[in-house]
KETIZA-279664 format. One record per residue (C-alpha): residue in three letters; x, y, z. Coordinates in Angstrom, 1 decimal. Example, Ala and Ser with C-alpha at 12.3 -4.5 7.8 and 13.67 -1.06 7.14 Angstrom:
2
> resn:c1:c2:c3
> ALA:12.3:-4.5:7.8
> SER:13.7:-1.1:7.1
! end
This chain:
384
> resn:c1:c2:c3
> UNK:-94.0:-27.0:-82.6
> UNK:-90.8:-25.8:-81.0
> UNK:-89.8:-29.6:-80.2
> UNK:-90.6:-30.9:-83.4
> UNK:-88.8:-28.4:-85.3
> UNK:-85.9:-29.0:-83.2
> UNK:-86.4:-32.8:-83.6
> UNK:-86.0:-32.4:-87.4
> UNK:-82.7:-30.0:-87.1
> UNK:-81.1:-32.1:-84.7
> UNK:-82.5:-35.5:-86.6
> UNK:-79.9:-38.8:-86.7
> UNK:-80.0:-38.7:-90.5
> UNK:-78.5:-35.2:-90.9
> UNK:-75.2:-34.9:-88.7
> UNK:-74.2:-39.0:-88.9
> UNK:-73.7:-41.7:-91.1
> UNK:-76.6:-44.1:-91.4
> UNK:-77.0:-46.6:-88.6
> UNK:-75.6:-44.2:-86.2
> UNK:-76.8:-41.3:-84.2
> UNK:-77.0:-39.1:-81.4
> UNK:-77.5:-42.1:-79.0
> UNK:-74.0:-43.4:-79.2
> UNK:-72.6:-40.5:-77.5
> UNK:-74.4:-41.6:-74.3
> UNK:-72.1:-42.3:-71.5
> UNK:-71.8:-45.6:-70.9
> UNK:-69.3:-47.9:-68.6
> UNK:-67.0:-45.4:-67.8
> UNK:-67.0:-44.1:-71.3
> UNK:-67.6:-40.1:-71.5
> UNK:-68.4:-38.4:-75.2
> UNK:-68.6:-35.0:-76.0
> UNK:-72.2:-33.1:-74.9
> UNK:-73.8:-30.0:-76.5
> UNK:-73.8:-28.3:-72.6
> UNK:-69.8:-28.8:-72.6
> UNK:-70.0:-25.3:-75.0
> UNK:-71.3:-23.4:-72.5
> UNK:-67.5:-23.7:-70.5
> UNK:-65.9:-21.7:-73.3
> UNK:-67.5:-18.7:-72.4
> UNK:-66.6:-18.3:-68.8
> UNK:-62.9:-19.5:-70.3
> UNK:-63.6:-16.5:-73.0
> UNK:-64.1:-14.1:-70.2
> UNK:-61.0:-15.4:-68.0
> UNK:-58.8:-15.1:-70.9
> UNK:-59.8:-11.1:-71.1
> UNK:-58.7:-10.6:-67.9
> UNK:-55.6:-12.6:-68.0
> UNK:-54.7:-10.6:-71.3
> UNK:-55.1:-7.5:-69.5
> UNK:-52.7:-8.4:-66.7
> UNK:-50.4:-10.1:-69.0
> UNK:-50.3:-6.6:-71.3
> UNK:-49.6:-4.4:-68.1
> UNK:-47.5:-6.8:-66.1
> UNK:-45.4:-8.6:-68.9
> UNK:-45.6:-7.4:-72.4
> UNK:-45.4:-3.3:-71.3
> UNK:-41.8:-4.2:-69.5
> UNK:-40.9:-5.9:-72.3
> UNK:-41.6:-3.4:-74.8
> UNK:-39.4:-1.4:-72.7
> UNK:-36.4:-3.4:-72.7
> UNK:-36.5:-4.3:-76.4
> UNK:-36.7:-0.8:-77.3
> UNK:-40.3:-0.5:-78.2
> UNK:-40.9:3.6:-79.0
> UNK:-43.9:5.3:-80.4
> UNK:-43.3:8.8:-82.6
> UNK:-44.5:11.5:-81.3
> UNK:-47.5:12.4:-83.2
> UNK:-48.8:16.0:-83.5
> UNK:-52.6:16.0:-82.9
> UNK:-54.7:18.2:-85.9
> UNK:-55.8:21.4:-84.6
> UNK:-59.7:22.0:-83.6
> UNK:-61.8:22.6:-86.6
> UNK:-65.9:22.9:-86.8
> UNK:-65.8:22.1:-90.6
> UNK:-63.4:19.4:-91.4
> UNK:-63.9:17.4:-87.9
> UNK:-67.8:16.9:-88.8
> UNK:-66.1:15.7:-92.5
> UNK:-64.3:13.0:-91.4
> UNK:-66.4:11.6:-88.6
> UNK:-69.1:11.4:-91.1
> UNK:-68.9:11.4:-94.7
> UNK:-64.5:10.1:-95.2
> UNK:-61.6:9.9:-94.1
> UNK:-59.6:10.0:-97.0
> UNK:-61.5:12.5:-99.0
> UNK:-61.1:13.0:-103.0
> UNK:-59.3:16.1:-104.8
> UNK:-62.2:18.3:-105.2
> UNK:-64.0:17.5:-102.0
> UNK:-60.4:19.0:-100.2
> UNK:-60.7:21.8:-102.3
> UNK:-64.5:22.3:-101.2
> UNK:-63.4:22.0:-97.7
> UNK:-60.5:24.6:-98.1
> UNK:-63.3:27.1:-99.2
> UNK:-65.3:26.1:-96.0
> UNK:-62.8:25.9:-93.9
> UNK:-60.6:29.2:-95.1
> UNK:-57.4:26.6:-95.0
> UNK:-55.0:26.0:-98.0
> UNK:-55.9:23.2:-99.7
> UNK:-52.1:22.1:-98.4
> UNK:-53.6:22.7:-94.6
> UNK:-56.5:20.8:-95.6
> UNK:-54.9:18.0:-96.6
> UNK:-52.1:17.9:-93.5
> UNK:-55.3:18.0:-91.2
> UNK:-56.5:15.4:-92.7
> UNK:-53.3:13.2:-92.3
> UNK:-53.0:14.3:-89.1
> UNK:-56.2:13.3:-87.7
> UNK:-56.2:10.1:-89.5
> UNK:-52.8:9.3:-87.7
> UNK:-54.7:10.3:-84.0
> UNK:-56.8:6.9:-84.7
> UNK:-54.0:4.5:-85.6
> UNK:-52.9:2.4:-82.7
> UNK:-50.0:3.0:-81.4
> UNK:-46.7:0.8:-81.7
> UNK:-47.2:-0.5:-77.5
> UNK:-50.5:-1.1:-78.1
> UNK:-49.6:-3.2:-80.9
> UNK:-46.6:-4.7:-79.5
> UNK:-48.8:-6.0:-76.7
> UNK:-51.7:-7.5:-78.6
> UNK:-48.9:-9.1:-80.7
> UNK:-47.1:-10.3:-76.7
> UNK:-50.3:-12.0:-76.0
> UNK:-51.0:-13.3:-79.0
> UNK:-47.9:-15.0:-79.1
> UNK:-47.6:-16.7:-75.8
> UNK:-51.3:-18.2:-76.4
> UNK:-50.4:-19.9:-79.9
> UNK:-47.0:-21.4:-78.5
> UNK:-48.6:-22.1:-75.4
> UNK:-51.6:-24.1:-77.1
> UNK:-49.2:-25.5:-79.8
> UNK:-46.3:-26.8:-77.4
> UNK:-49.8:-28.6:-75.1
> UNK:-51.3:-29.3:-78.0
> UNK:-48.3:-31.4:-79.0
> UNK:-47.8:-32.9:-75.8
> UNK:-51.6:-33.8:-76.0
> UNK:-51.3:-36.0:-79.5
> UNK:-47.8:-37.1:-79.5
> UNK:-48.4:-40.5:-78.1
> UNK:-52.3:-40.8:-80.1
> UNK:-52.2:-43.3:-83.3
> UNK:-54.1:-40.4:-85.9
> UNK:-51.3:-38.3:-85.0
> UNK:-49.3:-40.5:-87.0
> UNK:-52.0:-42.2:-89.7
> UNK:-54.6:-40.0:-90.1
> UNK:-56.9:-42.4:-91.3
> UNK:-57.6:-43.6:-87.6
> UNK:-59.6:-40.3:-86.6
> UNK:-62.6:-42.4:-88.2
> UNK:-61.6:-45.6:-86.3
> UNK:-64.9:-46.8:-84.0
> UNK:-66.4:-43.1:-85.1
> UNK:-68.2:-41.9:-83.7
> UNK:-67.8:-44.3:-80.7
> UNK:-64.7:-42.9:-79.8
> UNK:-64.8:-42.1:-75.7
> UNK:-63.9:-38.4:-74.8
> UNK:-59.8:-38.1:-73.1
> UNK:-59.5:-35.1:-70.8
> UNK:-56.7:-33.5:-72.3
> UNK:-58.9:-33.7:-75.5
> UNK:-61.9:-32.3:-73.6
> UNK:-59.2:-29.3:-72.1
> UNK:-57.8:-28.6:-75.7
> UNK:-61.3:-28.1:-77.1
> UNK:-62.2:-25.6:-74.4
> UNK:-59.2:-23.5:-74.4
> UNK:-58.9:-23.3:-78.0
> UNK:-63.0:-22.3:-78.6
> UNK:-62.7:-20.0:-75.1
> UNK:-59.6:-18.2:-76.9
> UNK:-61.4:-17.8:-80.2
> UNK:-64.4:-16.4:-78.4
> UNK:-62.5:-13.6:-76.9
> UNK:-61.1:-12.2:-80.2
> UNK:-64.5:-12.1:-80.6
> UNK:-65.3:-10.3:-77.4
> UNK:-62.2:-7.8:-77.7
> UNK:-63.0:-7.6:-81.3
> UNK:-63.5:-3.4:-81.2
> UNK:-60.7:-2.8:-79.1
> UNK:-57.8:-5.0:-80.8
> UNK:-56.0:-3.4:-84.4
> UNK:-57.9:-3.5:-86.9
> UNK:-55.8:-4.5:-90.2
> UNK:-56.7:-3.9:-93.6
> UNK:-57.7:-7.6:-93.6
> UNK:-60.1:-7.1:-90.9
> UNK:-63.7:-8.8:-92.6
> UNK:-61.1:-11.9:-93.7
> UNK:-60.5:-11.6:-89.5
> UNK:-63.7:-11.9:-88.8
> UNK:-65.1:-14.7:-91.4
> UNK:-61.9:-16.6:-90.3
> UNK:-62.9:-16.8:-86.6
> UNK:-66.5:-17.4:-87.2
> UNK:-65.6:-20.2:-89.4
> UNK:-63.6:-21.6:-86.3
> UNK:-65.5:-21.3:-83.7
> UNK:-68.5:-23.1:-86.2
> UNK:-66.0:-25.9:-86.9
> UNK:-64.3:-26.4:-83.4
> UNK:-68.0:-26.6:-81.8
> UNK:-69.8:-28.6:-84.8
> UNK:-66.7:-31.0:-84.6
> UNK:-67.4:-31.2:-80.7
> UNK:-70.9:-31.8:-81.3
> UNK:-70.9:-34.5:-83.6
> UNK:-67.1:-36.2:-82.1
> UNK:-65.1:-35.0:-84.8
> UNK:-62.7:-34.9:-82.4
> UNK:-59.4:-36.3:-83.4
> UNK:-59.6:-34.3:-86.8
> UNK:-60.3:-31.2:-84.9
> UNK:-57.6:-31.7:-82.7
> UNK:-55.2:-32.0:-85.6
> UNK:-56.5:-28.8:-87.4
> UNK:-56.2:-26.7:-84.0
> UNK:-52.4:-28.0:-83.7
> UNK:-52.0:-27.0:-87.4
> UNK:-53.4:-23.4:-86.9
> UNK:-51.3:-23.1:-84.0
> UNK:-47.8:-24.2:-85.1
> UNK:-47.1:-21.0:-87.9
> UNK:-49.1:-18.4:-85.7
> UNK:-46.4:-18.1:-83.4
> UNK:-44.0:-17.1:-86.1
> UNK:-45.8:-14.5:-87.3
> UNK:-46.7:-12.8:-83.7
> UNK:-43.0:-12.8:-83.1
> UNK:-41.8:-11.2:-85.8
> UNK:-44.2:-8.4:-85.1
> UNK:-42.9:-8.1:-82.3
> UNK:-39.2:-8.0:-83.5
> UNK:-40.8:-5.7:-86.0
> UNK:-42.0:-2.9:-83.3
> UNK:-38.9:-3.1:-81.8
> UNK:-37.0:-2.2:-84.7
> UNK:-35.0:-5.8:-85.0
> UNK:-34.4:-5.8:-88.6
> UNK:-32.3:-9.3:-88.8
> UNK:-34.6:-11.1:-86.0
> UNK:-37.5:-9.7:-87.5
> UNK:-36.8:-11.0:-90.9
> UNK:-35.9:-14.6:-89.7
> UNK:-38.8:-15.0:-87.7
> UNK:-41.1:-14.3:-90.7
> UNK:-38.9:-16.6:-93.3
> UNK:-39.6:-18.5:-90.7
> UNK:-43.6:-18.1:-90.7
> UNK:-43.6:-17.9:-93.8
> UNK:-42.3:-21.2:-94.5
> UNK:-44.0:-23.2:-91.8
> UNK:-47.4:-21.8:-92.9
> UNK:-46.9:-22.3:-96.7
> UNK:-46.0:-26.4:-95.5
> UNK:-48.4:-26.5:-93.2
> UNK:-51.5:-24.4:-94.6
> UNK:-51.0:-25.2:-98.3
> UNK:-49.5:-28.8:-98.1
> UNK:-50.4:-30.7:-94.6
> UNK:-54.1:-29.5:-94.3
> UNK:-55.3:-30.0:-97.9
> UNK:-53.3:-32.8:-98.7
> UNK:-53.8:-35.1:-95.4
> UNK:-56.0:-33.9:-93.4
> UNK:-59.0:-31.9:-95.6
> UNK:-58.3:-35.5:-97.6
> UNK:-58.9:-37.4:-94.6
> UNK:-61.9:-36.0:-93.5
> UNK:-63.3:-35.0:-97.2
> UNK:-62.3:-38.1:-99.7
> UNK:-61.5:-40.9:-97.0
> UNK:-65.0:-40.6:-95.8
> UNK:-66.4:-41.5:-98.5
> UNK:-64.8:-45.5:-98.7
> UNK:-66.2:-45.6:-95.0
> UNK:-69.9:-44.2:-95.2
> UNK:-72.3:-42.7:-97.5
> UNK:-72.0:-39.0:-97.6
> UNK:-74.9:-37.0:-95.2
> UNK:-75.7:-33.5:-94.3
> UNK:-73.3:-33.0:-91.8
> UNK:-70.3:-34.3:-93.7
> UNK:-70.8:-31.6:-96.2
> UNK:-71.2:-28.9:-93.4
> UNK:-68.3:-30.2:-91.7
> UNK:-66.0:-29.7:-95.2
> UNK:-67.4:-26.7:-96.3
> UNK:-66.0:-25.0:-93.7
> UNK:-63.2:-26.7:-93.8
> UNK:-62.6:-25.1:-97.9
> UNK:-64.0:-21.5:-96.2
> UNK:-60.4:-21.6:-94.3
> UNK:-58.5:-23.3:-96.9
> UNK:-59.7:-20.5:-98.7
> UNK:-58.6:-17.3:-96.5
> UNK:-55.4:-19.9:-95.7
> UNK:-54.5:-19.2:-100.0
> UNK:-55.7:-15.2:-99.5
> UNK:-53.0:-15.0:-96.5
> UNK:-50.4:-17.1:-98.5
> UNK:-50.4:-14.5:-101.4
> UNK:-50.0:-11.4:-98.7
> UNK:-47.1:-13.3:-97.1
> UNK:-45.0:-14.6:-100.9
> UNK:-45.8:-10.5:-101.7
> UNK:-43.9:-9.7:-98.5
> UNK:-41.2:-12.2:-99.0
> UNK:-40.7:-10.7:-102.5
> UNK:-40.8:-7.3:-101.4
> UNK:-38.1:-7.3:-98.4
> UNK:-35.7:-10.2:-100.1
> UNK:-34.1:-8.1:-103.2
> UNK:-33.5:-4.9:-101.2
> UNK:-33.1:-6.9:-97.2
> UNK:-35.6:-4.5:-95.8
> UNK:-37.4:-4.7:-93.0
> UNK:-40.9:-6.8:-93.1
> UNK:-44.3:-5.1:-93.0
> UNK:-46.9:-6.5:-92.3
> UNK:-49.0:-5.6:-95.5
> UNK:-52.4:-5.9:-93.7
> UNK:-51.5:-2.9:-90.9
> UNK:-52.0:1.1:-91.8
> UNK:-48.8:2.8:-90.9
> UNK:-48.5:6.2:-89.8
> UNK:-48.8:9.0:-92.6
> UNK:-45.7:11.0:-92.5
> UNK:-45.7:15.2:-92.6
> UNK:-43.7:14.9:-96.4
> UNK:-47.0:12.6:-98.0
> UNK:-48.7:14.4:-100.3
> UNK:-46.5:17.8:-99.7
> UNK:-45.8:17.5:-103.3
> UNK:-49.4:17.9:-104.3
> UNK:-50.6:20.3:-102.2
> UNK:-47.6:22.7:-103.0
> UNK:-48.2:22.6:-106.6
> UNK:-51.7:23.8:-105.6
> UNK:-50.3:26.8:-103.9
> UNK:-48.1:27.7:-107.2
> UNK:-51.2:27.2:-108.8
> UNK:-53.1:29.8:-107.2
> UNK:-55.1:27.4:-105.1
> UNK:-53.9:28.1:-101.3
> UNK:-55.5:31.4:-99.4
> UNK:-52.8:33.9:-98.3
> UNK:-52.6:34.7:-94.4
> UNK:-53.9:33.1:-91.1
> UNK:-56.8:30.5:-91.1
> UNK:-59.2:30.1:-88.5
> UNK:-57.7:26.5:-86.7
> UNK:-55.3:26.0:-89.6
> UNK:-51.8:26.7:-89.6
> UNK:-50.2:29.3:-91.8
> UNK:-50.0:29.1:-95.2
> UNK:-46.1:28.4:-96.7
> UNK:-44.4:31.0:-98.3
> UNK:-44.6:30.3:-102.1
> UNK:-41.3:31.9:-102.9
> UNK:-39.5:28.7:-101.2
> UNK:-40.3:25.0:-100.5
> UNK:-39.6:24.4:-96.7
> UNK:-41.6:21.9:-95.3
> UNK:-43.1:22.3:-92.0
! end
């Protein structure tokens, strides 16, 4: 039962063009095509590339936080405390108004301590600025790494230049090495965000993260599968070309490099707007969603292979509005870029205002709290 339900998922009809069909990707006279047991490479690759992250963080990216400066603040850690601790591991983080003036009853803290606890504890989990720099080191040298290859890989191919020829003799087209090579260390990279996925920084675009490298991996493996191999080599080299950009100016960013940072994301910004919003839909989405259609009568995997294509198009549009509202927002005044997706660091002056109009309001408890600071002075306004 087993076989035959496998039969039907894997059946010629669904992932090819009629007259065509798994059998045409049987080696033959020298000829080698893409097999389903290649896949199986990525994850020893996945794997490797953990390990050679880890070295390259402690050996390469920590000495060069160093010499570019990279500091973290010094954070002061939120003082033991049996009723708010239990709060924010379990029921929120940021909790309302009236729940921090329940919890200063509980508690026996101003509602000002409350709130300072609060910010304090939520600044213990953000990562710090090495640990960022780093991720953003590694990331970098992979994406101009893979790019700079991946250019070197299709610079001399015909599709590189007229896209139409990724269907020529499809899907007869024999299998190069360096395409077989590109394939595995893109997929083996991708599967180790995966992997590392709980340990790297989790931005506030994190669910957009993950749907983005699902949708990846899917496409980079079905394109394998079924030899949609010139197009996939031309969406990897795509993906690649703006990423670098952007893990550099996080970098620059860390360090404090206002000017270097700033070019470096102009620079992003601009290659991924070209290459995101006007390469990928306009040629190459074309090629493998309108062309098609003069060539073959549309089938199951067709329509696979292009929706996913429009899931990233899609999240390519979400990340094109973050980056025009950081253009807009550092232009006009030349500040430095944020990136808009990453928590910063609550200062001790946020929300001071509030919580000291609370005190004046009769609100805050007079004297020492039990693993709370003391109360401020209401007769003057100095900030701790």
């Amino acid at each position: 039962m087993l076989s035959r339900l496998r039969e039907q998922i894997w059946a010629d009809w669904i992932w090819f063009p009629e007259g065509y069909g798994w059998a045409d990707l049987t080696d033959h006279d020298g000829k080698v095509y893409p097999k389903t047991q290649d896949l199986w490479v990525t994850i020893p690759i996945a794997l490797c590339f953990l390990v050679i992250r880890q070295i390259f963080e402690r050996t390469v990216a920590t000495p060069l936080a160093s010499i570019l400066g990279v500091t973290d603040k010094k954070r002061v850690r939120a003082s033991p405390n049996p009723v708010l601790e239990p709060y924010f591991c379990s029921t929120s983080k940021n909790p309302t108004q009236s729940s921090i003036e329940v919890l200063s009853k509980q508690s026996g803290c101003s509602v000002r301590q409350v709130q300072r606890w609060f910010r304090r504890r939520r600044n213990q989990e953000r990562p710090c600025k090495l640990k960022k720099f780093r991720e953003a080191s590694w990331r970098f040298t992979f994406y101009l790494v893979a790019f700079l290859a991946g250019l070197a890989a299709l610079i001399d191919k015909p599709w590189f230049y007229d896209m139409k020829q990724v269907w020529e003799d499809f899907p007869k087209m024999p299998l190069l090495p360096s395409e077989y090579w590109y394939y595995m260390i893109e997929l083996g990279f991708y599967l180790s965000l995966i992997f590392s996925i709980a340990s790297d920084v989790k931005r506030k675009d994190f669910k957009e993260q993950i749907i983005h490298h699902v949708a990846t991996i899917s496409l980079i493996s079905f394109s394998w599968l079924v030899n949609y191999i010139r197009a996939g080599t031309l969406i990897m080299l795509v993906h690649d070309s703006s990423d670098s950009f952007m893990e550099a100016a996080k970098m620059f960013n860390y360090a404090g490099w206002r000017n270097t940072c700033n070019i470096m994301f102009t620079t992003f910004a601009a290659v991924f707007i070209f290459t995101r919003l006007v390469i990928l839909p306009f040629w190459i989405i074309h090629t493998t969603c309108v062309y098609p259609l003069t060539l073959y009568r549309p089938f199951l995997g067709f329509y696979f292979f292009n929706g996913l294509m429009f899931v990233l198009q899609a999240l390519h549009i979400f990340w094109a509005i973050l980056i025009i509202r950081m253009v807009v927002k550092f232009l006009p005044g030349n500040h430095i870029v944020e990136d808009e997706r990453s928590d910063k660091d609550e200062t001790e002056s946020e929300d001071e205002d509030g919580g000291h109009e609370k005190l004046q309001n009769g609100h805050a408890q007079n004297g020492h709290a039990q693993n709370c600071h003391t109360p401020l002075n209401n007769n003057h306004s100095k900030k701790d």
